[in-house]
RORO-236917 format. One record per residue (C-alpha): residue in three letters; x, z, y. Coordinates in pm, whole numbers. Layout:
[pt "Ala",[X,Z,Y]]
...
END
This chain:
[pt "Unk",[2178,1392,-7819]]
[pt "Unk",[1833,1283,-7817]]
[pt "Unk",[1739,1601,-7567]]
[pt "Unk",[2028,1524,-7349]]
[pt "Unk",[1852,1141,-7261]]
[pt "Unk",[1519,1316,-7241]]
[pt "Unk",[1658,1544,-6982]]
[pt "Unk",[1877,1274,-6804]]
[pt "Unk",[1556,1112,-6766]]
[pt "Unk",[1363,1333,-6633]]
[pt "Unk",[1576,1429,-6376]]
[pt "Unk",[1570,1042,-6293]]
[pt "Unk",[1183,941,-6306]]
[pt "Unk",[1163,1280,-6054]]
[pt "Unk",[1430,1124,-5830]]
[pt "Unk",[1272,772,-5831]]
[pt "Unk",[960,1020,-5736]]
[pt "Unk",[1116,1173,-5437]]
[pt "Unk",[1233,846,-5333]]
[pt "Unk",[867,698,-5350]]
[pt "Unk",[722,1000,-5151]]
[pt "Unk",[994,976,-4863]]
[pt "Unk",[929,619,-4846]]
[pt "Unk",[550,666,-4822]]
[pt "Unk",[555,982,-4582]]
[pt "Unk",[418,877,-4183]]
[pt "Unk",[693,843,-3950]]
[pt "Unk",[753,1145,-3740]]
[pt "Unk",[467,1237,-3455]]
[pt "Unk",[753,1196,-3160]]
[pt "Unk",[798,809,-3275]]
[pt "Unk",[463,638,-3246]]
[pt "Unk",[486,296,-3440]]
[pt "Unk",[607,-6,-3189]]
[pt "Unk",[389,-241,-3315]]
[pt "Unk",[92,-21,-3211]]
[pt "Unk",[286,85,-2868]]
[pt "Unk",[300,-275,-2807]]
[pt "Unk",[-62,-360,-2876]]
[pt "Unk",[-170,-71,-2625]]
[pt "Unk",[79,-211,-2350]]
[pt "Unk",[-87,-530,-2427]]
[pt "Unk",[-467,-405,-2387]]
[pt "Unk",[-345,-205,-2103]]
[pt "Unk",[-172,-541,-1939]]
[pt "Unk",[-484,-748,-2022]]
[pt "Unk",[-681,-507,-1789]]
[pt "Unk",[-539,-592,-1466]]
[pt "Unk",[-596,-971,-1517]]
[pt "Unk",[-862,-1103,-1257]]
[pt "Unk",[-930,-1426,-1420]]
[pt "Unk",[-1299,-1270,-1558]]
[pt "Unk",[-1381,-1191,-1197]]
[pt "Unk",[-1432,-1558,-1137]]
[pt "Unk",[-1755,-1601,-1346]]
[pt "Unk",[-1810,-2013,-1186]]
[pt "Unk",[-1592,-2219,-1006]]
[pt "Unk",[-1529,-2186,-633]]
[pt "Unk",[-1779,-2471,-490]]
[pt "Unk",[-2057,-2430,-691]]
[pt "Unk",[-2364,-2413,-518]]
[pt "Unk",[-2601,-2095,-462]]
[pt "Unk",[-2847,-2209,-701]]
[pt "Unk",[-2607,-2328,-986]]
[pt "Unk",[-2465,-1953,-1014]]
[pt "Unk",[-2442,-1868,-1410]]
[pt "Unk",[-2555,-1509,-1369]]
[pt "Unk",[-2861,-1406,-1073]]
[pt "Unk",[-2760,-1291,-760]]
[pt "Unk",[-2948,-1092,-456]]
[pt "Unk",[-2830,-1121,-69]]
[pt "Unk",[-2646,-819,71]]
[pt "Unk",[-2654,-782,450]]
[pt "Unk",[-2361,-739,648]]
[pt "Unk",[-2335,-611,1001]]
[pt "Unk",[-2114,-950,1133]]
[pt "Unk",[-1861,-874,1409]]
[pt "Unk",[-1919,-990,1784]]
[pt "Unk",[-1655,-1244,1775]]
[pt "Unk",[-1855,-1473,1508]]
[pt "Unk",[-2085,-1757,1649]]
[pt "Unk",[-2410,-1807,1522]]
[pt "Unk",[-2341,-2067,1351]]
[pt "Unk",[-2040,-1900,1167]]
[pt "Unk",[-2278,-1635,1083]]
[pt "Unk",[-2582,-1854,938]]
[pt "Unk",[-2291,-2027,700]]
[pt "Unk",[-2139,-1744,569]]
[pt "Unk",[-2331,-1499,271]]
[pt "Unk",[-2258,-1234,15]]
[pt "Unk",[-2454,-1174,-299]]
[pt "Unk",[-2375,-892,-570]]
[pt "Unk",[-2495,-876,-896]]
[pt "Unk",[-2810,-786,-1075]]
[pt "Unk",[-2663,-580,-1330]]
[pt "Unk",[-2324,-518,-1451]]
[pt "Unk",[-1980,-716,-1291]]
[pt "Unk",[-1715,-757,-1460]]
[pt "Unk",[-1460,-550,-1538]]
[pt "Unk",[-1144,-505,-1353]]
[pt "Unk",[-878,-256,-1410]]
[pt "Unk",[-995,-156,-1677]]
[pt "Unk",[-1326,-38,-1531]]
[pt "Unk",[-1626,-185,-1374]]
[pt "Unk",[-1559,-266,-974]]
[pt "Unk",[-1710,27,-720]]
[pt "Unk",[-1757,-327,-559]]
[pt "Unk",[-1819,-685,-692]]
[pt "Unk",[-1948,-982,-415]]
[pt "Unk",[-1945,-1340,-452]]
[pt "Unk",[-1959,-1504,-127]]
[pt "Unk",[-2084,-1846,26]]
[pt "Unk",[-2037,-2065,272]]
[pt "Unk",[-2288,-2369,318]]
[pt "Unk",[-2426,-2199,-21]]
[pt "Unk",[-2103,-2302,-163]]
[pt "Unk",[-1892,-2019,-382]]
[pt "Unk",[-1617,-1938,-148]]
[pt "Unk",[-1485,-1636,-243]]
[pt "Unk",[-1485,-1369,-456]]
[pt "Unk",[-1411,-996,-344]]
[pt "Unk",[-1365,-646,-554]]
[pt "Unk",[-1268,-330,-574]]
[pt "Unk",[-1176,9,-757]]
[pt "Unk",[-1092,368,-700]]
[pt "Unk",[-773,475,-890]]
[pt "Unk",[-650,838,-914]]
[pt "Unk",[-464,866,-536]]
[pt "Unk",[-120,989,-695]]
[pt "Unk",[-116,718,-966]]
[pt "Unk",[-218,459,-716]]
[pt "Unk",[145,294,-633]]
[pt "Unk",[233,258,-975]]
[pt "Unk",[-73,97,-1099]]
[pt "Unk",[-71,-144,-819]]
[pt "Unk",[328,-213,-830]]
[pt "Unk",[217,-311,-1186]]
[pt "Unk",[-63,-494,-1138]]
[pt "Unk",[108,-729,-862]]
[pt "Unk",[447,-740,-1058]]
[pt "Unk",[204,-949,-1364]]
[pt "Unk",[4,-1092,-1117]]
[pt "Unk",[318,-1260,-978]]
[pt "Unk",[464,-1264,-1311]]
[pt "Unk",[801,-1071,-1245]]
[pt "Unk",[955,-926,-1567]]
[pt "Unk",[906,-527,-1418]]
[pt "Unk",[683,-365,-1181]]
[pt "Unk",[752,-345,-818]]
[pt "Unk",[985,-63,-707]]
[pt "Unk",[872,-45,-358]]
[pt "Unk",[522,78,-252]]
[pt "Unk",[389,-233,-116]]
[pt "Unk",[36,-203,-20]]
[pt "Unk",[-55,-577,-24]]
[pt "Unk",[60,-855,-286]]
[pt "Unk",[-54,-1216,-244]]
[pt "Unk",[-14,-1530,-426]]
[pt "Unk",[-171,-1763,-649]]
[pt "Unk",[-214,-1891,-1009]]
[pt "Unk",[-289,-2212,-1077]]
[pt "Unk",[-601,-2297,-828]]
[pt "Unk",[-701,-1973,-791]]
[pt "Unk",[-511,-1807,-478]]
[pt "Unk",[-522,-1386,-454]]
[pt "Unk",[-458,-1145,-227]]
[pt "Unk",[-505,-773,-314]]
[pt "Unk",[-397,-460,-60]]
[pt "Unk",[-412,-44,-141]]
[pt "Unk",[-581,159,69]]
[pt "Unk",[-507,551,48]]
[pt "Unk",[-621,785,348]]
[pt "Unk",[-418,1104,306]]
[pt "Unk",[-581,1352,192]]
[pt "Unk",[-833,1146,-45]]
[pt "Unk",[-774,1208,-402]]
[pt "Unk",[-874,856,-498]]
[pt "Unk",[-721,482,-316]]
[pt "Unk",[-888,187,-307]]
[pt "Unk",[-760,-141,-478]]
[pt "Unk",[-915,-428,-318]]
[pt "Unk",[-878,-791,-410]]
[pt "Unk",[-985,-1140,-295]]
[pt "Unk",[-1015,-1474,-473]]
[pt "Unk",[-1072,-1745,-317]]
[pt "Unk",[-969,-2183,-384]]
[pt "Unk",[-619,-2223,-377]]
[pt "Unk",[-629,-2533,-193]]
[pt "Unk",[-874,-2450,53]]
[pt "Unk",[-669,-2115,129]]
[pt "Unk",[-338,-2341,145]]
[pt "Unk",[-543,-2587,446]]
[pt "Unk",[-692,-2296,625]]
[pt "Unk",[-327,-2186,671]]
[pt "Unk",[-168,-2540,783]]
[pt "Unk",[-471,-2548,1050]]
[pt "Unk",[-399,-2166,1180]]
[pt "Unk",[-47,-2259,1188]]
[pt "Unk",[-99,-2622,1387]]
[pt "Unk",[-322,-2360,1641]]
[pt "Unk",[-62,-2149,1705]]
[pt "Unk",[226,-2426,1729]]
[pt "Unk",[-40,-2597,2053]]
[pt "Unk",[-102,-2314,2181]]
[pt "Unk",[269,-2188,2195]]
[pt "Unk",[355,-2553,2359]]
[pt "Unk",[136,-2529,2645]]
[pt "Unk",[187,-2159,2773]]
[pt "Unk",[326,-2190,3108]]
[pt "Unk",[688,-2110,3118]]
[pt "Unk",[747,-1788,3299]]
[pt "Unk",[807,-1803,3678]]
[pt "Unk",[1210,-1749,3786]]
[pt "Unk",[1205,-1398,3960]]
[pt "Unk",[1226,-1395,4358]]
[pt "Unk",[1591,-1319,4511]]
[pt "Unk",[1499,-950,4676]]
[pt "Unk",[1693,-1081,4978]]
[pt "Unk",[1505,-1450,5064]]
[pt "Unk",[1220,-1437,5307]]
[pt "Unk",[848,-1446,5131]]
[pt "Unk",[674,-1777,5052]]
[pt "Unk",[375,-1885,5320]]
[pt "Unk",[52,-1837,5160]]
[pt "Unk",[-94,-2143,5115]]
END
């Protein structure tokens, strides 16, 4: 009797063993664990947020910036007046921008006007054939839709808070990289400089002159005057 409970528990102390090991064994390679899969989509979500691109507000002054600055030169188009040109100038960093996408910008310029920050503008290269998705992604959090974008837009504008953005793609075919470009600028400012364009165009569509009625082919010419 006494053999048959030592054997009876054996058999049970090495199926509470087995139970123990199954329990502790990883989960199989083909099913990551979610909670990690969730912490990468986070990191890889946090990426695309331009918020650290704006190192000072917009409207601080030239000599207030937090981190130093040198001029870059621009050739300006012919269509800008002198004194459009004398406001307006871009300064990149001295030393490293910040990061965006992930990786730091191929481009990173903060501009002023009236040595006021105006605007911010940057840019990255992405891999040419992954280039719609990652932007379709970028613009559906920037915009704060629930999925990405199923169309290949190549521009997505809005704004967040008083911070207004517009970003575009630009692929040549061919090129095995595209360019993601982006602009920040004051919300407010942005909104004004589009009521004032749109009050232009409104006067200037009122006083075109209204097309002259076309002359019967069969009535004699008018007398010059």
């Amino acid at each position: 009797m006494r053999e048959i409970l030592s054997a009876h528990a054996r058999r049970t102390a090495a199926a509470g063993l087995l139970l123990l090991a199954a329990c502790a064994s990883p989960p199989p390679k083909d099913h990551p664990p979610e909670a990690g899969s969730a912490q990468n989509d986070a990191a890889a979500n946090a990426s695309f947020d331009w918020h650290p691109l704006v190192v000072a507000p917009f409207g601080t002054r030239l000599v207030d910036s937090p981190i130093r600055l040198h001029e870059v030169l621009f050739f300006r188009e012919q269509s800008q007046g002198p004194a459009e040109i004398e406001s307006k100038d871009c300064y990149a960093v001295d030393g490293t921008p910040p990061t965006f996408i992930g990786q730091t910008p191929d481009e990173y310029l903060m501009c002023f006007e009236h040595d006021r920050l105006d605007h911010i503008d940057a840019s990255v290269r992405i891999a040419a054939d992954d280039a719609p998705r990652v932007f379709g992604r970028a613009c559906a959090l920037w915009l704060g839709n629930a999925q990405p974008l199923t169309k290949a837009d190549d521009a997505c504008e809005g704004r967040n808070g008083d911070i207004a953005f517009s970003a575009r793609l630009m692929a040549a075919p061919g090129e095995s990289t595209a360019e993601l470009l982006i602009t920040l600028s004051d919300a407010a400012k942005a909104d004004a400089a589009k009521a004032d364009a749109a009050k232009a165009d409104a006067a200037e569509s009122d006083t075109e002159p209204e097309p002259a009625a076309p002359r019967d082919p069969g009535s004699p010419p008018s007398a010059a005057p």
